[in-house]
Every structure is written in structure tokens, then in C-alpha cells.
C-alpha positions in Angstrom: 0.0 0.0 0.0 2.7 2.0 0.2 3.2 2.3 -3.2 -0.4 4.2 -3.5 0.4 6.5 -1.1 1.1 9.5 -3.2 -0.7 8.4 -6.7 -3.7 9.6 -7.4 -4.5 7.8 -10.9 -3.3 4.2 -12.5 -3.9 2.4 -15.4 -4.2 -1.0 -14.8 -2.2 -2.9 -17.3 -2.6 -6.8 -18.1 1.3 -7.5 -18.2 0.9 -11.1 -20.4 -1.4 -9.3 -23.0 -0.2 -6.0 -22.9 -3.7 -4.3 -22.8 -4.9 -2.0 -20.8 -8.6 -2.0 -18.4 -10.8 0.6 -19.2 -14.4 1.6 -18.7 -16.4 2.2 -21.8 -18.7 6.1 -21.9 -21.8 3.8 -21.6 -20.8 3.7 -17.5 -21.5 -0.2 -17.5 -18.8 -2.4 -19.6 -15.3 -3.0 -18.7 -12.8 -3.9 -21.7 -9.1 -4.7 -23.0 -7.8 -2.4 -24.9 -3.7 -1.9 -26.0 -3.8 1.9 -26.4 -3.8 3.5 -22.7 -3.4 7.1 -23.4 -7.0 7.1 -23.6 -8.7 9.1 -20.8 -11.2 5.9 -19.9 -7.9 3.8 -19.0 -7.3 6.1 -16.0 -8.8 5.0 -12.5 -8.8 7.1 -9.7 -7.7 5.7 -6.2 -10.1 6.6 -3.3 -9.0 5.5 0.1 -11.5 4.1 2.1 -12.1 6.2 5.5 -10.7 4.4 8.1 -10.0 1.8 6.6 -5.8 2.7 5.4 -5.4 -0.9 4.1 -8.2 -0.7 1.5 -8.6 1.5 -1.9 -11.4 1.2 -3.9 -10.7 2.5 -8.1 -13.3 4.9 -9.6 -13.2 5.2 -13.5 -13.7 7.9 -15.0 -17.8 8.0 -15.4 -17.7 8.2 -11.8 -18.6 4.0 -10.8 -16.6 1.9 -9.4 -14.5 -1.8 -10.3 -15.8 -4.1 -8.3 -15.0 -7.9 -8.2 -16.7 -10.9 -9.6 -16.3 -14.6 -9.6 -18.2 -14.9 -12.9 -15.7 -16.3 -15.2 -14.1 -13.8 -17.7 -12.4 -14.7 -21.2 -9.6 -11.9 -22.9 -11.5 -10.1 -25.8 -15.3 -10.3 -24.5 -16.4 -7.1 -22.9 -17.0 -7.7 -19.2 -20.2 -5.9 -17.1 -19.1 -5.6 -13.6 -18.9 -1.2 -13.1 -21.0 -0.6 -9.7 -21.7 3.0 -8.9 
């Protein structure tokens, strides 16, 4: 955690694929994509009041990732944003 301590942004990067996670202008689809210059690749890092341990990532429509255990295959458009 440490290493969030003074960012404010990230772009979350698959490192095997190369691609980068970002959230599409429609506020509910999540995708792969290789260019992350794009403003949608940016997520902003909230810290969760006292809680120092946890972050939560907002995109930048406003919702946030959140985690699923539905299974997800590289190159289908995934639909877990949560506001």
C-alpha cells in the first residue's frame, strides 16, 4: 500500500497481453484495450475512510470496479462497473 500512497490515478495494465482495463462512456462495460493514453484507462484511487489498508478504483464516469467470480475470457467485454 505503500506504493499508493502519493498516486492519485493508474492504469491498470494486463502484463501477459499488454492491454490496458478501461471503462467504456456507456458507464456499465469494462474492456481490454492496447492503447492507454486514452482518458477511460485512468482510475482514480479513493482511500477508504478508516479503513488505510483498503482503496477502492473509480473510472472515470464516476462508478466503481468491483470484483466478480463470474468467469471472464480476454476479448469479451465484461459488465461488472457498480456505482
Amino acid at each position: 500500500m505503500e506504493f499508493f500512497k502519493s498516486a492519485r490515478t493508474i492504469r491498470l495494465r494486463n502484463a501477459a497481453h499488454r492491454k490496458y482495463l478501461v471503462a467504456d462512456e456507456d458507464e456499465a462495460i469494462v474492456r481490454q484495450t492496447s492503447n492507454g493514453s486514452v482518458r477511460q484507462a485512468c482510475w482514480a484511487i479513493e482511500r477508504v475512510p478508516g479503513k488505510p489498508h483498503l482503496l477502492r478504483l473509480r473510472s472515470c464516469s464516476g462508478r466503481y470496479l468491483s470484483p466478480t467470480d463470474d468467469p471472464y475470457l480476454f476479448s469479451i467485454s465484461g459488465k461488472k462497473v457498480a456505482r
